[in-house]
Every structure is written in structure tokens, then in C-alpha cells.
C-alpha positions as CSV (number, residue, x, y, z in Angstrom):
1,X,90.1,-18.4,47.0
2,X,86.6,-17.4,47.9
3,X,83.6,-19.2,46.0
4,X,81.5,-17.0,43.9
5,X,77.5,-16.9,45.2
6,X,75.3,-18.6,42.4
7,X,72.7,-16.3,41.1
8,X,69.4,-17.4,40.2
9,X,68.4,-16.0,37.2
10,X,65.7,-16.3,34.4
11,X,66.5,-15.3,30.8
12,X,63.4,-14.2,28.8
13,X,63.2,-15.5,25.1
14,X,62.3,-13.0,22.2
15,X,59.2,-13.8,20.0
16,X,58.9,-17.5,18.9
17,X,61.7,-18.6,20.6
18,X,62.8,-21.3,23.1
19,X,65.5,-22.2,25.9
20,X,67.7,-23.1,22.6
21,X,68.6,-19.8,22.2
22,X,69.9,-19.2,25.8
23,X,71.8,-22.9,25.4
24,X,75.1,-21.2,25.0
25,X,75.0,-18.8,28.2
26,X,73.5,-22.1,29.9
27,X,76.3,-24.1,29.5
28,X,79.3,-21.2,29.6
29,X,77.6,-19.3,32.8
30,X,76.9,-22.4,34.9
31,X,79.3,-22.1,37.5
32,X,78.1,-18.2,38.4
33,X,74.1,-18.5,38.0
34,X,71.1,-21.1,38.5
35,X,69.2,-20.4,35.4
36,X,65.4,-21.1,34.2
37,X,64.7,-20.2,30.8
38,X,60.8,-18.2,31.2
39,X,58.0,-20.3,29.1
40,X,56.5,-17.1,26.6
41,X,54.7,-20.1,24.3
42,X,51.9,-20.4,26.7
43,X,50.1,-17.4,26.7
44,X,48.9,-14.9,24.0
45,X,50.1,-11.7,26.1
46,X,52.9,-10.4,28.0
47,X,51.5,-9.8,31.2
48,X,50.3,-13.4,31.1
49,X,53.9,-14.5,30.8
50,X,54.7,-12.4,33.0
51,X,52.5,-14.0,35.6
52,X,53.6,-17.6,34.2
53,X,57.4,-16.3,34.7
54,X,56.9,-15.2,38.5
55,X,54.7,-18.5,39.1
56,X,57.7,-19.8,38.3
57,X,60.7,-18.1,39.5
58,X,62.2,-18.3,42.9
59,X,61.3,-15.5,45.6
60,X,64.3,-13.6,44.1
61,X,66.3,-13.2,41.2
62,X,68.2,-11.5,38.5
63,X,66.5,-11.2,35.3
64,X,67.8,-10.9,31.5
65,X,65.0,-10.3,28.6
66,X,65.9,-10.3,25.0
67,X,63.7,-8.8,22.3
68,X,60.1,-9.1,23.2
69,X,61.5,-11.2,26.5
70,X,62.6,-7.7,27.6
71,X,58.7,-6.3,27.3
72,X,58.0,-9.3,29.8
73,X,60.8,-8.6,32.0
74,X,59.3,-4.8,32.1
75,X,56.5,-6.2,32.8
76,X,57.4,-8.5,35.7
77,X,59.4,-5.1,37.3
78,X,55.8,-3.5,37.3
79,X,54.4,-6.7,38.6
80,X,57.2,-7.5,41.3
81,X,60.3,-5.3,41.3
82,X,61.0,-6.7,44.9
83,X,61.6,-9.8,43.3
84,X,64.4,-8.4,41.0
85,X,67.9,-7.9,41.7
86,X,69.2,-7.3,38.4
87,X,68.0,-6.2,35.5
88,X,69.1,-6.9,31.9
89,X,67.3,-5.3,28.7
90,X,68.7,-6.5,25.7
91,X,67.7,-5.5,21.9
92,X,64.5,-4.3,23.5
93,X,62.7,-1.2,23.8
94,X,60.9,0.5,27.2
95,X,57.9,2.0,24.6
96,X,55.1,0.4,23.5
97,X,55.1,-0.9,20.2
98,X,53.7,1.2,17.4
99,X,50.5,0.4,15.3
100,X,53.0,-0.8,12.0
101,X,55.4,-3.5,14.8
102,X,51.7,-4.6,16.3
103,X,50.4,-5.7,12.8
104,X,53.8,-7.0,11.7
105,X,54.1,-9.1,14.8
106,X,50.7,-10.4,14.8
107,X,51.3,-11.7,10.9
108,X,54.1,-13.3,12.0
109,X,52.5,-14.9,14.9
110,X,49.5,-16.0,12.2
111,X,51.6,-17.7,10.3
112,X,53.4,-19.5,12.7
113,X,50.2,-20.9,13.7
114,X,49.1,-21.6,10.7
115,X,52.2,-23.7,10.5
116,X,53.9,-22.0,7.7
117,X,57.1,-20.9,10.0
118,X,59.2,-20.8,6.4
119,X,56.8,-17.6,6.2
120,X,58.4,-15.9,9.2
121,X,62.1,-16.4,8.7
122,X,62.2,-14.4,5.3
123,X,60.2,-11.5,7.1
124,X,61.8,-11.4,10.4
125,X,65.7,-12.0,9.8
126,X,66.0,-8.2,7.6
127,X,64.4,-7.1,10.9
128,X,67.4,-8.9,12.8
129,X,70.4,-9.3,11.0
130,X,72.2,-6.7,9.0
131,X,71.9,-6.6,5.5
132,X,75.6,-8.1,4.8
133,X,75.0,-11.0,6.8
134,X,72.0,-12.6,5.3
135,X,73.4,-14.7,3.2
């Protein structure tokens, strides 16, 4: 039986969140890719994490953004789509964000800074989850 060829690839975290999310697909998806979860907690814009991700990525790779991860992995294929030989958009949108998601996302970015995350998780999980679920 042949061996399958590791992929490197870099999964792209939505708003406010970390490697944990990807921790699943890490752990189940081992034995077919290399994967680096991209750092979005550094910078206050996407085409600085998209310059932070490709600093960091190897020359080539497959890519996988969720959420506002996928506005960074747009971003990089503007940047470098050489570099990309997959792509993966998921719960994302190709269009900019209208005036009514900038201001929503910038008060939920405020209060995370301010430290009052308990803020953010009534006002973003509607957003994310369906109604039935939220319980």
C-alpha cells in the first residue's frame, strides 16, 4: 500500500479565536497533513495577519479559513496565490463586510478588550448557532 504525501496546511481561526478550535481536525487529520494553526491575535487587521500567516507558513501550502479566518485566507490568495495549493472557505463570505457587521464586530472586539468577554458570548452565539440550539 502506497503512503499518502503529508500536506502542509494552515487553518485560519474565526474572530477571537485560538488553535483550540482546530484541536479536533489536529489530532484526527495528523496522519494526512502537517498543520500550523495562523496567529490572527496579533494584529488589528487582516492584511496584517495575512502577512504574519505567510511569515510563517512554509513556501507552499493548502489553506482552510473559517469565519473571519477565511477574509485572511482571501487575503493571503491576493497576497501570494503561488503559495496556495488548496483552498478552503468555510462560513465565510468573498464581500466586504457591510457598515451594520463592521460596527457589530468592532463592539465585540471592544469589549473583549476591555475584558468583559461574558459580553461577547450572548451577542455573538444567535449570530452562530441556530435558535434551537442555544440552550
Amino acid at each position: 500500500m502506497k503512503a499518502v504525501e503529508r500536506v502542509p496546511l494552515v487553518l485560519v481561526p474565526g474572530l477571537l479565536l485560538t488553535e483550540g478550535l482546530f484541536a479536533h481536525q489536529i489530532r484526527h487529520l495528523a496522519d494526512l497533513a502537517d498543520m500550523q494553526v495562523a496567529d490572527t491575535l496579533q494584529d488589528d487587521d487582516v492584511d496584517a495577519m495575512a502577512e504574519r500567516l505567510l511569515a510563517a507558513a512554509p513556501p507552499r501550502f493548502a489553506l482552510a479559513g473559517l469565519s473571519m479566518g477565511g477574509y485572511v485566507a482571501l487575503a493571503v490568495m491576493a497576497k501570494a496565490p503561488e503559495r496556495v495549493s488548496r483552498l478552503a472557505l468555510l462560513d465565510t463570505q468573498a464581500c466586504a463586510d457591510s457598515p451594520e457587521a463592521k460596527r457589530r464586530r468592532r463592539a465585540l472586539l471592544t469589549l473583549s478588550k476591555q475584558g468583559r468577554f461574558r459580553g461577547v458570548t450572548p451577542r455573538l452565539l444567535p449570530q452562530l448557532i441556530h435558535p434551537e440550539r442555544l440552550e
